[in-house]
N, C-alpha and C positions, 0 to 999 in steps of 0.2 A: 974054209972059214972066210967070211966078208972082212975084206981090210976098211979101216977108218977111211980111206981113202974112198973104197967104193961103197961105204955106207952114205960120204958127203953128196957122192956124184950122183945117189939116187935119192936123197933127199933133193938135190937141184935140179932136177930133170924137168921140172916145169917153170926154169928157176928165166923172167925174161925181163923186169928189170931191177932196182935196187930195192923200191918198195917191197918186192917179193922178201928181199931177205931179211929189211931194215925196218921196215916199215911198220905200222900200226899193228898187221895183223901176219905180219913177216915170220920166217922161218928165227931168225933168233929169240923171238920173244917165244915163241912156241917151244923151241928147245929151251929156253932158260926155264919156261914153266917146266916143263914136264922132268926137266933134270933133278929141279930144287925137287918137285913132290915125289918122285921117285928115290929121292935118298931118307923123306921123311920117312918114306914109307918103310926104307931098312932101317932108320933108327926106331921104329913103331916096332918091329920084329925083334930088334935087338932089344927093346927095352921088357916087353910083354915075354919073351925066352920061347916065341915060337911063330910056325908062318901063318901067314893069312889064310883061313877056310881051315886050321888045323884042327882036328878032337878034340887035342889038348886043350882048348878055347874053353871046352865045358867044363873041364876040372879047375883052371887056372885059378877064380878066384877074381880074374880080370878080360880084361876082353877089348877088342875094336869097338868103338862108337861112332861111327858116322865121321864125318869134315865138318871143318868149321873154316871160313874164308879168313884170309889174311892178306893183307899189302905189304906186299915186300918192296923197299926199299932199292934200288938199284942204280948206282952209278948213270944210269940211262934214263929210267923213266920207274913210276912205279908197277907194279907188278902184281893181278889178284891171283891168288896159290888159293889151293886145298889142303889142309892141315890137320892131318886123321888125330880123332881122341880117342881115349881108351875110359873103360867105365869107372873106374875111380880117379878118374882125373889129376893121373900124376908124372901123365906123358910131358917131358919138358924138352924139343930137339936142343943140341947142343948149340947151335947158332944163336941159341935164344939165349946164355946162359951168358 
């Protein structure tokens, strides 16, 4: 099993100076996206009561629809995120509430 540790040291491996990590197009703005949309994506799951690509999709009643962009706000800078909808339009993440 990868420790956090050597998940960092392979995400730095081409890591040579601050811009790389800080910067415009750095390793943290890339992680802070992909963290925020990766937990939408399990409140999308949790809300809808099944996974992405599942059968169940056809029975449901409800379903994935596409992203819709959003700026997130961020102590640092702002931030454009993917923000998965669902077809009745009553996906609401909890951060939003």
């Amino acid at each position: 099993m990868t420790t956090f540790h050597e998940l960092l040291d392979e995400l730095m491996k081409n890591y040579e100076n601050p811009q790389d990590l800080m910067g415009e197009n750095g390793l943290l703005k890339a992680l802070t996206k992909a963290l925020e949309e990766r937990a939408l994506e399990g409140e999308m799951t949790d809300h809808l009561g099944y996974e992405k690509r599942s059968p169940e999709a056809d029975k449901s009643g409800n379903s994935r629809n596409g992203y819709s962009g959003k700026t997130l706000k961020t102590p640092k800078e702002n931030l454009q995120i993917e923000v998965p909808r669902d077809r009745n339009r009553r996906f609401s993440p909890s951060w939003w509430a």
